[in-house]
VEXKOL-92960 format. One record per residue (C-alpha): residue in three letters; z, x, y. Coordinates in steps of 0.5 Angstrom, whole numbers, plus 2048, in hexadecimal, padded with zeros to 3 digits. Layout:
<guzas>
ALAZXY ...
</guzas>
This chain:
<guzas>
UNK8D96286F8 UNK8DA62F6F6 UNK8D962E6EE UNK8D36296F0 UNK8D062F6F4 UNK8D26346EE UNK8CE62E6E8 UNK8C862F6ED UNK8C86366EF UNK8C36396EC UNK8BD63F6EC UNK8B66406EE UNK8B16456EE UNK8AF6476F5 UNK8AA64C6F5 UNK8A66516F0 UNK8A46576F2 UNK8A065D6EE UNK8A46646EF UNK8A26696EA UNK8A16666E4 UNK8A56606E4 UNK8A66596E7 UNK8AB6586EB UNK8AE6516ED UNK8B36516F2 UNK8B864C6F0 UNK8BB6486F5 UNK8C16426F4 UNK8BE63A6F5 UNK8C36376FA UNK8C66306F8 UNK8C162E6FE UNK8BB6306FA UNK8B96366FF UNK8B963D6FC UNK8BD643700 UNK8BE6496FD UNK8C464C6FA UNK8C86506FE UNK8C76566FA UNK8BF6556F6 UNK8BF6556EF UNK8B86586EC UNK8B66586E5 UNK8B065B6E2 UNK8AB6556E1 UNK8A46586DD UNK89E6556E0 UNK89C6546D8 UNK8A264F6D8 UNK89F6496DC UNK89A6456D7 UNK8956436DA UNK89563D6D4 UNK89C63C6D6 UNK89C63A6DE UNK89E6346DF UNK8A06336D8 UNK8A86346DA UNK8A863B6D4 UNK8AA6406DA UNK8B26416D9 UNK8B663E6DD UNK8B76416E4 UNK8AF6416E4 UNK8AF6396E3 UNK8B36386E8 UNK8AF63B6ED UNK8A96386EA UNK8AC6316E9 UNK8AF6316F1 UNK8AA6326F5 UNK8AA62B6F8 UNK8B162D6FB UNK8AE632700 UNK8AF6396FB UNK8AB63D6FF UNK8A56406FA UNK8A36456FF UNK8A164C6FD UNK8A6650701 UNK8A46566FC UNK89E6556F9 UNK89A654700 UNK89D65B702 UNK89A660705 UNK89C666703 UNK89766C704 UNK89266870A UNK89166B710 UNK88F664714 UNK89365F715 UNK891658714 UNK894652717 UNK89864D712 UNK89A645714 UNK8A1644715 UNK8A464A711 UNK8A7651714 UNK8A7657710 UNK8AD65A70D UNK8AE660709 UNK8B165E701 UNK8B66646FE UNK8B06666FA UNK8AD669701 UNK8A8664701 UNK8A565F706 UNK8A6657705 UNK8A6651708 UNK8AC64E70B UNK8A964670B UNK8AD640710 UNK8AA63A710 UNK8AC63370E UNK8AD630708 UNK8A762C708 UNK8A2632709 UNK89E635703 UNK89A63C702 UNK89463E703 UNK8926456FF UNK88B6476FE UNK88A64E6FA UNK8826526F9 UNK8836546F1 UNK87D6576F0 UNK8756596F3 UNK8726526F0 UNK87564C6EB UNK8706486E5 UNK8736426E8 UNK86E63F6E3 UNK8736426DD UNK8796416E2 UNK8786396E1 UNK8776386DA UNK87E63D6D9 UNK8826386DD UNK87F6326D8 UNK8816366D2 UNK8876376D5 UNK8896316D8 UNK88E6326DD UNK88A6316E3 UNK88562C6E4 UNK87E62E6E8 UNK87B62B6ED UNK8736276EB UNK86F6296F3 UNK86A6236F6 UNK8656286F5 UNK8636266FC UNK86A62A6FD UNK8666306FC UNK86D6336FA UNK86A6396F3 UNK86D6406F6 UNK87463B6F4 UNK8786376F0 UNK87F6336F1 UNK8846316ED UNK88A62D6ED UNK89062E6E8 UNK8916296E3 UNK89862A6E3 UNK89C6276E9 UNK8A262B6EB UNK8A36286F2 UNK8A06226F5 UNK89C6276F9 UNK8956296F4 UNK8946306F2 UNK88D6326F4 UNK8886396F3 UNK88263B6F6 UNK87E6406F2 UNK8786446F6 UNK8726476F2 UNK87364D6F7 UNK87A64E6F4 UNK87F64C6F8 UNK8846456F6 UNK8886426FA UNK88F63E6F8 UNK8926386FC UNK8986366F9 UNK89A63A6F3 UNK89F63E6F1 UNK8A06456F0 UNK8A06466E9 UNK89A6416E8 UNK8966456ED UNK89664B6E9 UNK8956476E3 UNK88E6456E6 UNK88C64C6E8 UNK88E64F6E2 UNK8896496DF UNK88464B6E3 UNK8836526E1 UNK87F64F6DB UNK87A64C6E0 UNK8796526E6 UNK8746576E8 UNK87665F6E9 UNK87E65C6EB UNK8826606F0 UNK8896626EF UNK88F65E6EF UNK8926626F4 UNK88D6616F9 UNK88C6596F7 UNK8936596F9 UNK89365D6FF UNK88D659702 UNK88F652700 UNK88F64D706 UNK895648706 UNK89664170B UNK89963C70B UNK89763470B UNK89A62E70C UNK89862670B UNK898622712 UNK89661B714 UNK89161E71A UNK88A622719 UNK88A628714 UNK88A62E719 UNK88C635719 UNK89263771E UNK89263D723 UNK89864071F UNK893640718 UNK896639716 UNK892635712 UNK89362E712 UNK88F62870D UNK88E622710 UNK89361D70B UNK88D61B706 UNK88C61A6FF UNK88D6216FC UNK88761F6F7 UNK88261C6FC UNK87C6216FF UNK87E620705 UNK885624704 UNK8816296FF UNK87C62B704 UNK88062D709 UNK885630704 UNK87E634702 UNK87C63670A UNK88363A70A UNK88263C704 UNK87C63F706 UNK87E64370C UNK884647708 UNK87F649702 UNK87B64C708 UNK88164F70B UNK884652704 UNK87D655703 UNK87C658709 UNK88365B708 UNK88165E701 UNK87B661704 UNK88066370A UNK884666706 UNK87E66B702 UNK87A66D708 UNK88366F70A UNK883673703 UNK87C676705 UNK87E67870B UNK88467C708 UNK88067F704 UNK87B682709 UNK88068370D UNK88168B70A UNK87A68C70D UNK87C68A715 UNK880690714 UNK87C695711 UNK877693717 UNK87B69471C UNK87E69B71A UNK87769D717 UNK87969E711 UNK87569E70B UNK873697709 UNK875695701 UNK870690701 UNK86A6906FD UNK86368C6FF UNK8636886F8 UNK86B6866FB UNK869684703 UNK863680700 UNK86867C6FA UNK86D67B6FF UNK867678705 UNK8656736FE UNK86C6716FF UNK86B66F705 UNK86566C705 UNK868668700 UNK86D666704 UNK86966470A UNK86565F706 UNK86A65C703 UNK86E65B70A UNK86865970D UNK862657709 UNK866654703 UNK86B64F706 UNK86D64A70C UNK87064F710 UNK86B64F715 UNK868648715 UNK86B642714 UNK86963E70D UNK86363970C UNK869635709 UNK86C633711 UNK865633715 UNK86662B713 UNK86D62A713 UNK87062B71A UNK87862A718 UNK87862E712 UNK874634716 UNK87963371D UNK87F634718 UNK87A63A714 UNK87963E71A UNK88163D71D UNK884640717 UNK87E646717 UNK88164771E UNK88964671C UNK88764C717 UNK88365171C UNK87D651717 UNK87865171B UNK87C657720 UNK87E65A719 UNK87665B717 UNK87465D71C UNK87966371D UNK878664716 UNK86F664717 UNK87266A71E UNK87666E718 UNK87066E713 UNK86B670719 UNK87067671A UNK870678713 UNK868678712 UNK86867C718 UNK86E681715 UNK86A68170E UNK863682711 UNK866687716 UNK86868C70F UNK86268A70B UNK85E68D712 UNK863693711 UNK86269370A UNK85A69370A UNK85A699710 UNK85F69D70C UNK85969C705 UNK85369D70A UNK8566A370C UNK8586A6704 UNK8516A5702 UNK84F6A870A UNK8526AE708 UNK8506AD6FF UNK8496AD702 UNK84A6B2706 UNK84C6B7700 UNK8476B56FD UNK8426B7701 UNK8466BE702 UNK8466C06FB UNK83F6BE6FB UNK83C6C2701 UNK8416C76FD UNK83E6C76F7 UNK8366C86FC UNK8396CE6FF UNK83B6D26F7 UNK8356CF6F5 UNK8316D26FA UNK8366D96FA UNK8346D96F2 UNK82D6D96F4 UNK82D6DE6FA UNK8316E36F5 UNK82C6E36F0 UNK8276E36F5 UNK8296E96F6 UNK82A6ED6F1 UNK8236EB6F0 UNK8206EF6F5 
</guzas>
């Protein structure tokens, strides 16, 4: 039993990880169960993110320890981004399904996942400011790893593209969303081909954001196959009706989801800006309160209220956050689910709280362009005001100059 145990013992990547600049999988050892627990010292190895070609997922060509983590997700390895979801820097906290925080040797938060071994995950990343899906489609056909989905055109489905990998590593279908709004949303794929396709992606986005900041505003869940109705349970689970993986049915429903978390990683994303923005404002609070001399200029206080207009428009004239999409007006099932997740995730609180904070920083701006503007008005007062005693100076030895010589004159 115990030389059995050995023969199948093997390794597995559980995790990976920016620190730096370098990818870090967290190794973990495969029991003779098929379950991945860690060791009891972790092992950490430099792993380069230009590594994973994108050519070779699904093809077995990574070394031996990452094929054993992507040939054995059947057997419930826990494909959770325990590093990659973390969130370092943030000051908000945002609720993850069936996961608890923990902090790893490097200080940096992750995500501890319990769940059985018949549960997959969810994880939705907001890349860049705007996707050429167009192009995105023809790269995934030239490609040929994944295969994009034809829409009814009654579907109305253009701002997205789903794709179902060719490849099977599991009974269960690796799937992906990708939103022209720059969000892409990953159900039942594994780390390393995750960042695979985001390293992908790169040549297809729009003003992309910054690594760390799409991974500290990622979105993770978890779903499970089940015989009873799709539904989204209170504790975030998601749970699929037991249907053809292929069927549009199972599509659809996958999508609404889907949709939900692409709205929440980019609400996260401009949550995270107006954050920075805030921060940076913040010097100009204090200078204010002790009258202190403000460093700001005009040109500065109306560059930095662009930002914020455009930060407004797109929260609320250049998305769904405020409405529900024309998608849902006639399908009732698929809009109760929409609505659920949105409210699992507070985005309509989030919005709304964000709106009350974009407020308070147009008044903060207009309140030290008003000071800025007096402080101008009153310079050209007092330029005015030297001007004109220079010239009623000039009158007076004008008329000193005439009166003299008026009377030598005489």
């Amino acid at each position: 039993m115990a030389s059995t145990a050995r023969r199948l013992m093997g390794f597995a990547v559980n995790s990976c990880m920016q620190f730096g600049n370098h990818k870090l999988v967290s190794v973990t050892r495969l029991s003779i169960y098929g379950h991945c627990r860690p060791l009891s010292q972790t092992t950490v190895r430099s792993f380069h993110f230009s590594d994973v070609n994108r050519n070779d997922i699904g093809s077995g060509k990574f070394g031996s320890g990452v094929n054993n983590a992507v040939t054995n997700t059947t057997s419930g390895t826990d494909w959770s981004p325990r590093l990659t979801s973390s969130n370092v820097t943030k000051k908000r906290t945002k609720r993850k399904a069936g996961s608890k925080v923990i902090m790893d040797e490097f200080g940096v938060r992750g995500y501890d996942h319990h769940h059985d071994e018949m549960t997959f995950p969810v994880v939705a990343y907001a890349t860049c400011e705007e996707m050429n899906l167009e192009e995105l489609r023809k790269g995934l056909l030239k490609q040929g790893l994944y295969t994009p989905t034809e829409w009814d055109e009654d579907l109305d489905l253009e701002d997205v593209v789903h794709s179902t990998a060719k490849y099977s590593i599991g009974v269960e279908a690796r799937e992906i969303f990708f939103f022209r709004e720059g969000a892409v949303v990953f159900w039942n794929v594994p780390d390393l081909e995750r960042f695979s396709v985001l390293k992908f992606m790169k040549n297809f986005q729009v003003r992309s954001y910054q690594e760390m900041e799409v991974m500290q505003e990622s979105e993770y869940m978890l779903y499970a196959n089940v015989n009873e109705s799709t539904r989204l349970t209170n504790k975030g689970k998601i749970l699929i009706k037991g249907i053809t993986d292929d069927s549009v049915e199972a599509i659809l429903e996958k999508y609404t989801f889907s949709n939900a978390m692409a709205l929440s990683v980019k609400l996260g994303i401009w949550e995270s800006t107006l954050e920075k923005f805030v921060d940076g404002i913040e010097h100009v609070v204090e200078e204010l309160k002790y009258a202190k001399k403000i460093k700001l200029t005009r040109d500065k206080v109306l560059q930095k209220t662009g930002v914020l207009f455009s930060l407004r428009h797109e929260l609320n004239l250049n998305s769904d956050l405020l409405d529900t999409p024309d998608f849902y007006w006639e399908r009732d099932r698929l809009e109760s689910l929409y609505q659920k997740t949105i409210n699992y995730l507070s985005i309509n609180r989030r919005t709304k709280v964000m709106n009350e904070k974009l407020n308070q920083c147009f008044e903060l701006l207009e309140l030290i362009l008003s000071h800025l503007n007096d402080k101008h008005h009153v310079r050209l007062e007092w330029l005015i005001i030297l001007l004109i005693t220079v010239e009623v100076g000039f009158e007076i030895l004008h008329v000193l100059d005439r009166f003299g010589k008026a009377t030598v004159y005489y």
